[in-house]
C-alpha positions as CSV (number, residue, x, y, z in Angstrom):
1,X,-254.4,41.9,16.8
2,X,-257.3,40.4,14.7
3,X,-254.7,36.9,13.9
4,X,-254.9,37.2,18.1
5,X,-259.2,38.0,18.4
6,X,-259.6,34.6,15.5
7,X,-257.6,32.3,17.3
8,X,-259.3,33.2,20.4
9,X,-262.8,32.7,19.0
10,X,-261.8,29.8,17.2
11,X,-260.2,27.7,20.2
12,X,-262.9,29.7,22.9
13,X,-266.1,27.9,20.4
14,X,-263.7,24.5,20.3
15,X,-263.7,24.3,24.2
16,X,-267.3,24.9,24.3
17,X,-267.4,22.1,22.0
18,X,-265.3,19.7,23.7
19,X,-266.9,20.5,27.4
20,X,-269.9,19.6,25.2
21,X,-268.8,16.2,24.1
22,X,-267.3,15.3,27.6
23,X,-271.0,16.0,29.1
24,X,-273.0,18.2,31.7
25,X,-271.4,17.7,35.1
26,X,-270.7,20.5,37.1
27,X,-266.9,20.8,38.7
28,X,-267.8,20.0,41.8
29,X,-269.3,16.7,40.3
30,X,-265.9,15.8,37.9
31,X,-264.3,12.2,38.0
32,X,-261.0,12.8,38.4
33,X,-260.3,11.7,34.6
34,X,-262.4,14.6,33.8
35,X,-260.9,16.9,36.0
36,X,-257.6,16.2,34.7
37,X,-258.8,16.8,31.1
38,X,-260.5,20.0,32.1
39,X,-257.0,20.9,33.8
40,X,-255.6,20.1,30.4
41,X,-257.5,21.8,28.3
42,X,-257.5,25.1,29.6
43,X,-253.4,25.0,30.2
44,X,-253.5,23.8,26.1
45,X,-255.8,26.5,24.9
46,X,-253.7,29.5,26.4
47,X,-250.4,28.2,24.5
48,X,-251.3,29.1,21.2
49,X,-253.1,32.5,22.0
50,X,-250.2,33.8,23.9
51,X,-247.7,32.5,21.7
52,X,-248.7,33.5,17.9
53,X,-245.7,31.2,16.5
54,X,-247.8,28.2,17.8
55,X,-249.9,26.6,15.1
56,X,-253.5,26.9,16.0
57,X,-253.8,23.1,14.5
58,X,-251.1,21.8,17.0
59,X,-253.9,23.0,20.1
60,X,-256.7,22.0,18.4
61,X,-255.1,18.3,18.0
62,X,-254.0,18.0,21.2
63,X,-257.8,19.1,22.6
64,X,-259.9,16.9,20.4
65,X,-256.7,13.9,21.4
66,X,-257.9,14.8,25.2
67,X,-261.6,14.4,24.7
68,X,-261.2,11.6,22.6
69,X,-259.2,9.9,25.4
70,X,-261.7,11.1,28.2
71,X,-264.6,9.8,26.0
72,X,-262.9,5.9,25.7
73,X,-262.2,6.0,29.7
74,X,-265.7,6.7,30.1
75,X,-266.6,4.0,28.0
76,X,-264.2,1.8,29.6
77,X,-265.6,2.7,33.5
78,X,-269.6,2.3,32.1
79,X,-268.6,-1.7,31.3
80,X,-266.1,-2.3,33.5
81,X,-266.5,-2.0,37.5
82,X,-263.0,-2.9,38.4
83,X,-261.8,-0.1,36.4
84,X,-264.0,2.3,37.8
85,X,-263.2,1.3,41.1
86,X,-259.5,2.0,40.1
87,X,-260.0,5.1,38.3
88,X,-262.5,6.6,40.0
89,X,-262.7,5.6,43.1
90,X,-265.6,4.1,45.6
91,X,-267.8,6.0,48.0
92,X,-267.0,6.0,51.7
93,X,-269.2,6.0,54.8
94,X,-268.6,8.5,57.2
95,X,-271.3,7.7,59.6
96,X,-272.7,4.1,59.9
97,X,-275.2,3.6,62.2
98,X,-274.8,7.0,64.1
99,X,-271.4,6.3,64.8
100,X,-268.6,7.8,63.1
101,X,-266.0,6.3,61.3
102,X,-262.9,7.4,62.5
103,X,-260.6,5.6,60.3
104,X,-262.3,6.9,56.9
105,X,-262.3,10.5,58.7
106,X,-258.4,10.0,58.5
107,X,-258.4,8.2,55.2
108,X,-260.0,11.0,53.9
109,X,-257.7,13.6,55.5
110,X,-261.0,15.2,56.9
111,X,-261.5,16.9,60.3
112,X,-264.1,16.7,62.2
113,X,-264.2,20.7,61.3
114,X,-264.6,19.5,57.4
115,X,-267.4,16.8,58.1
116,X,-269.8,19.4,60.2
117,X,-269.0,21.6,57.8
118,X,-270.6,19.4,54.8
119,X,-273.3,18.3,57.7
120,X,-274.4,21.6,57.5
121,X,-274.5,22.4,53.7
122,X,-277.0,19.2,53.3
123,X,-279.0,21.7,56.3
124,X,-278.1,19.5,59.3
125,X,-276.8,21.1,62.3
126,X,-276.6,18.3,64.6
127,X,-274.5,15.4,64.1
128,X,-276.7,13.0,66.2
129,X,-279.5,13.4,63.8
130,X,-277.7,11.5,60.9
131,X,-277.8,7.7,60.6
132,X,-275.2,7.4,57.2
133,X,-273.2,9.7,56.0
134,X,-271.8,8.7,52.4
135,X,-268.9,10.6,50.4
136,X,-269.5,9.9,46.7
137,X,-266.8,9.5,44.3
138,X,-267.3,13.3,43.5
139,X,-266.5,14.4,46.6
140,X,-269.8,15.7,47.8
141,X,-271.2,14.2,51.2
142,X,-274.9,13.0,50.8
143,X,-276.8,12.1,54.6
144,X,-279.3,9.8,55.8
145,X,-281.5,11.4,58.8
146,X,-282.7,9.1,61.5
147,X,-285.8,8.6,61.4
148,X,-286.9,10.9,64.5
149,X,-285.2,14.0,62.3
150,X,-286.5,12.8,58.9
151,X,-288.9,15.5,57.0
152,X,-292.6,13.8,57.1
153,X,-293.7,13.6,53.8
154,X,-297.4,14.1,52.3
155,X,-297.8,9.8,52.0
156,X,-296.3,10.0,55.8
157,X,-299.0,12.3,56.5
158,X,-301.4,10.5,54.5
159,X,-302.4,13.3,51.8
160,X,-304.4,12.8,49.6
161,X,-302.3,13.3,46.2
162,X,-304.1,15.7,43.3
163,X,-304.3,15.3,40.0
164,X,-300.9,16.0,38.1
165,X,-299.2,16.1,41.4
166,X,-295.7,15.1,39.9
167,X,-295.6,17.2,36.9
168,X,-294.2,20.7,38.1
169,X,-294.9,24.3,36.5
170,X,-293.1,25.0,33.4
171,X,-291.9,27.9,31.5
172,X,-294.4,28.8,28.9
173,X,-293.8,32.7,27.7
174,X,-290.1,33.8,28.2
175,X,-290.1,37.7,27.1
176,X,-292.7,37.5,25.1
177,X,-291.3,34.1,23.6
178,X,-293.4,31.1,23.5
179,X,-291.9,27.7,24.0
180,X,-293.7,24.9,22.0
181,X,-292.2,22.4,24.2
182,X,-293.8,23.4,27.6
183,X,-297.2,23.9,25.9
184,X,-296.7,20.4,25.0
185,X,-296.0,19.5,28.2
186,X,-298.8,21.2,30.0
187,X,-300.8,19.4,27.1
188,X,-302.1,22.8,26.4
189,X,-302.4,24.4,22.6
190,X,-301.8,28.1,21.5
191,X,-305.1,28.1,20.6
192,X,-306.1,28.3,24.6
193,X,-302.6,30.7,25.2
194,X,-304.3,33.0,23.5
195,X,-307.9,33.0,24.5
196,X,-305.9,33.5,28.1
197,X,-304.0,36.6,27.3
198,X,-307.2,37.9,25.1
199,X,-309.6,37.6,28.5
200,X,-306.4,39.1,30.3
201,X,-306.0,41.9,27.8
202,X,-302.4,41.4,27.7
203,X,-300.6,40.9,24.2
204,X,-297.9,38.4,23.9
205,X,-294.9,40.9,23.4
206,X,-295.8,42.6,27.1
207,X,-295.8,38.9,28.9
208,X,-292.3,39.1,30.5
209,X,-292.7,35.8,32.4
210,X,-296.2,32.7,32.2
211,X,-295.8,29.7,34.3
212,X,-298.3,26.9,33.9
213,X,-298.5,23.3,35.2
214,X,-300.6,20.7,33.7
215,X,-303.8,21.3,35.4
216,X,-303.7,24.4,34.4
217,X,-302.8,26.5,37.3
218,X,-300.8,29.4,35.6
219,X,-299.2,32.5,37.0
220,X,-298.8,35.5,34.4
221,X,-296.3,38.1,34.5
222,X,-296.1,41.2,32.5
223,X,-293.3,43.6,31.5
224,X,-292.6,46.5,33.5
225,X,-293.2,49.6,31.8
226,X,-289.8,51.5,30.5
């Protein structure tokens, strides 16, 4: 049983590891070289925890030979575009102009059922709003509104941007854990985090949750009592 619990630990931190090296990407957003690997891995991983007479070295090989083969075809598809054409494929418009594209509809073996369906997870309900309608190489389906259904936005509207418009709230406290890093980015010190929890009478250890943004605009949040 523990021979079982190591090799589990050992080939479960190796994965982590290897997902690691491969990158971020979520599955929905794999290349179909990584979804293979990813396939692979997993199928190579149980062998030698079901089967105890499998060397542990003989998975862990074959893994790191997987990654290392995923990490020169990704190397190969940054520098060359005919191979990532042929590897990974091209996007496809849907919708051009308003009109759909019947042809790539069958190319891509999808209904009309599948492409209202994707219409509606990008939070479009009506077909005649979109102008373009683009399936990436991922699979997922990104729109282009016309223009009468387009969102107005504040230089549409003519607002007047503030100051530090683009830089977004950040985590600052986190249970009573301060990150360095989002002080930094606020461009704010621990000297002033703590004059700010001293005039709000609140120790650092009962601050379940600060946000602050670089003009300072914070919102404090403290523990709830036990």
């Amino acid at each position: 049983m523990s021979v079982n619990f190591l090799r589990t630990m050992i080939l479960y931190i190796v994965i982590i590891i290897a997902v690691r090296i491969m990158g971020k990407r979520q599955i929905g957003e794999l290349s179909p070289t990584e979804l293979v690997i990813t396939i692979l891995i997993s199928n190579i991983a149980t062998l030698p925890i079901e089967d105890t007479n499998i060397p542990l070295t003989a998975g862990l090989v074959s893994i790191f030979t997987l990654v290392a083969c995923e990490v020169l075809v990704s190397g190969l598809i940054l520098k060359s575009p005919k191979m990532r054409r042929m590897i990974s494929g091209s996007p496809r418009v849907l919708i051009r102009d308003g009109v759909i594209d019947q042809q790539q509809l069958a190319a891509l073996r999808l209904s009309i059922d599948d492409l209202t369906a994707q219409l509606r997870g990008q939070g479009c309900f009506d077909i005649n709003q979109v102008a373009f309608a683009v399936v990436e190489t991922t699979g997922k389906l990104n729109i282009f509104q016309k223009f009468g259904s387009q969102q107005p936005t504040n230089q549409g509207l003519h607002v007047k941007e503030p100051k530090n418009a683009d830089a977004p709230p950040t985590v600052v406290i986190s249970d009573g854990q301060i990150s360095d890093a989002a002080l930094q980015f606020c461009q704010k010190d621990k000297g002033w985090l703590g004059n700010l929890l001293q005039e709000k009478q609140c120790p650092l250890e009962e601050v379940f949750l600060m946000t602050c943004d670089r003009s300072g605009n914070y919102k404090l949040i403290k523990k709830e009592a036990p």
